[in-house]
N, C-alpha and C positions, 0 to 999 in steps of 0.2 A: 189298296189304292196307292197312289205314288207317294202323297203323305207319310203314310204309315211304313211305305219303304224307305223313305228318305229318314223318318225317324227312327228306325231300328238300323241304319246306315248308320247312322251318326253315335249312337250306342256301343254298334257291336265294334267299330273301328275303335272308339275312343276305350274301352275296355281292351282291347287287343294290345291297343295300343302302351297301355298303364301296366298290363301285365307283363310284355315283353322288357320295359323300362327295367320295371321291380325286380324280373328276374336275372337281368343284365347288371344291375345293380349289385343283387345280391351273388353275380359270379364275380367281380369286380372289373364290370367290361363297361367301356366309357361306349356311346353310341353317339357317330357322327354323321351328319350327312342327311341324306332319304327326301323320297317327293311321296307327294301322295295326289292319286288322281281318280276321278271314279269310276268304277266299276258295275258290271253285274254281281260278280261275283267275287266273296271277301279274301285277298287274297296278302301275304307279308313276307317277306326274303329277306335275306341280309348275307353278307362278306363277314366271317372270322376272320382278323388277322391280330397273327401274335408275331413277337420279336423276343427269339429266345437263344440260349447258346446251346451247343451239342449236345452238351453234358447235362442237358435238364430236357432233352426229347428222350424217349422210351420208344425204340425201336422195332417194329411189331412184324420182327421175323426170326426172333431168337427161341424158341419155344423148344424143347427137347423133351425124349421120350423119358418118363415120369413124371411132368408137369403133370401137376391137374389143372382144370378147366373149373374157373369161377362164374358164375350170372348175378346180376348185381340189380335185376328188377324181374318180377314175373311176367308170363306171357301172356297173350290174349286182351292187348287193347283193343281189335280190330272187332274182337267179337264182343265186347262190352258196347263199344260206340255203335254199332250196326246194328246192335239188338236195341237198343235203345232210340235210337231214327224208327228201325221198325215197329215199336210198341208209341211212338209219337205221331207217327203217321197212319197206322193200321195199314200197312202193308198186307201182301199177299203172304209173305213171310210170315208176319206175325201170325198171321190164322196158325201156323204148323208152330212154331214159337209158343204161344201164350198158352198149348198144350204140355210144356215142358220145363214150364218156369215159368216163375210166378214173377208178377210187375215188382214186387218189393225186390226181390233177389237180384232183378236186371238194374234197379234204383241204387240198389249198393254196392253192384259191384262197376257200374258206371263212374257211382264216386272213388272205387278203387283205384278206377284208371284215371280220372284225374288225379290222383293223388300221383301215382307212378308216374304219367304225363309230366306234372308241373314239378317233379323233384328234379331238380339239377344233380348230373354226375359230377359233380365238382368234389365232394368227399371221396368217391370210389376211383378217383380220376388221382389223388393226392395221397390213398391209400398205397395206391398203383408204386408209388416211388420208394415208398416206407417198404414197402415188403418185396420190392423189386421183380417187380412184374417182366416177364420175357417174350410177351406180347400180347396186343388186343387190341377190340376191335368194337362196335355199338351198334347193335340188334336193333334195325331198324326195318325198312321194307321188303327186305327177301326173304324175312324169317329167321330165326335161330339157325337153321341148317344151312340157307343160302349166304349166311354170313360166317359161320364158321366152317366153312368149302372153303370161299374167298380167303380166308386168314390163314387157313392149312396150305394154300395151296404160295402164300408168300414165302412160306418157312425154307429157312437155309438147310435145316437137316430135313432130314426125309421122315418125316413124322406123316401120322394118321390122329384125327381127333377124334374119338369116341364117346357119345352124350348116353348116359345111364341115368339121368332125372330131366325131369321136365317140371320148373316153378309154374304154375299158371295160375291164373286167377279161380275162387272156389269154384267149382261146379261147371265150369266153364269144357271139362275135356270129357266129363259123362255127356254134357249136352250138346256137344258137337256129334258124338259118336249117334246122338236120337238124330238128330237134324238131318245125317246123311243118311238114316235108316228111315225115315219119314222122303226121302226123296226132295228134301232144301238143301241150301247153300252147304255147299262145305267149303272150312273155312281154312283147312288142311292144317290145323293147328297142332295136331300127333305127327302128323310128319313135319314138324317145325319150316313150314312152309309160311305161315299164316303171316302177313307185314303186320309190324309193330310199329307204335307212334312213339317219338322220345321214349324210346326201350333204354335197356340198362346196357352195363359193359359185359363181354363176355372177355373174360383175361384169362394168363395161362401164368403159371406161378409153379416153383417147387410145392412140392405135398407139403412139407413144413410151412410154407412160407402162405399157400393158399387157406390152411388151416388158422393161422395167424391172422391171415387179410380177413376171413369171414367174421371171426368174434371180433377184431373191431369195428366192421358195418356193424354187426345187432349190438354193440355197444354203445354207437351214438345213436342206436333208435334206426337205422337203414337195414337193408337186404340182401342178403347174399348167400348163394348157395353151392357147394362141391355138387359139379352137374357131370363131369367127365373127366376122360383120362386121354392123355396126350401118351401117344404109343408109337414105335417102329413101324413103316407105311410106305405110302406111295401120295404124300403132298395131297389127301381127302377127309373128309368128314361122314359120319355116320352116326342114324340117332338106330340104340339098339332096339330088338323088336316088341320087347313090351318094357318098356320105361319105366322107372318109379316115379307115381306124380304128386307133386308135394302142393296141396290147394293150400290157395295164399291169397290173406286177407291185410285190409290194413286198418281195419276197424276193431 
């Protein structure tokens, strides 16, 4: 009833709204400005503006052949929040779902993805300068691959990116391979197709220096993983044909 919309209105905005503060906060971003007006549907945007000099941008077309290629969150939030709307709703999905995975496994790896969701690149983003990164780029809705196409194809030299690992969330890339063999969704998540929500960075570093950049994320407790190799090309990306897949939890 309208009641009860109007009070989960007033819930789910004012939590939206407390977490975006918190994490604005905790990037050290002042928030100015914003209307707010009602809606059907819960909806939040916002303008980044920074004020910075040359010499502290990181230019994301420097990449040369021996870079490796860093990922700095696992894949597969789209199929943790999907499975999870479908095991809340009893979707027609879930009937082919709930054969393939258990509600506790879809429970914890939902909170995997919040967890991935609500972590700020802000350390990987500051790593990035420490170890002098030569370009990159955040794994958001085209997928791993549809975003490191875009970045390969910026590059001043003639480079090719090549992806040999795939991070994802556990269990997440056997269960995709049942789903399309049951005739559901596929979520194209082996061919790094699949959108990611607040994904990680994908960055291109010397092999010294991307080796470096890795042990200090899992030294402050973050993520990161040698995914590929930045090669001699034609300005494209490729994920190769059977990938190593590294199940990634954060529990």
């Amino acid at each position: 009833d309208m009641f009860t919309w109007a009070a989960k209105a007033v819930v789910s905005t004012q939590s939206t709204g407390e977490g975006f503060r918190d994490l604005a906060q905790e990037a050290g971003v002042s928030i100015n400005g914003g209307q707010t007006v009602v809606n059907p549907w819960m909806m939040l945007g916002g303008v980044a503006t920074s004020v910075c000099t040359a010499e502290e941008v990181i230019f994301p077309n420097q990449a040369v052949a021996g870079d490796k290629i860093v990922l700095t969150k696992p894949l597969g939030t789209q199929v943790a929040v999907n499975l999870h709307q479908w095991m809340q709703l009893g979707t027609p999905s879930w009937e082919v779902a709930k054969n393939l995975i258990s509600s506790a496994d879809i429970i914890a790896r939902y909170n995997d993805a919040t967890v991935s969701m609500t972590t700020l690149n802000l350390h990987a983003a500051k790593l990035m300068h420490k170890h002098h990164a030569h370009a990159a780029t955040d794994v958001t809705g085209f997928g791993i691959l549809g975003h490191s196409r875009n970045l390969a194809e910026f590059q001043t030299a003639d480079v090719d990116f090549t992806i040999h690992t795939l991070p994802i969330l556990a269990g997440f890339a056997e269960l995709c391979k049942q789903l399309i063999a049951k005739g559901a969704r596929n979520f194209k998540l082996l061919e790094g197709l699949s959108s990611e929500t607040s994904g990680g960075l994908l960055i291109c570093l010397s092999a010294e220096d991307a080796n470096r950049y890795v042990a200090d994320m899992r030294a402050e407790g973050g993520k990161a993983w040698i995914i590929g190799d930045v090669e001699p090309g034609n300005k494209t990306s490729r994920i190769v044909e059977n990938p190593e897949i590294v199940e990634v939890t954060y529990s």
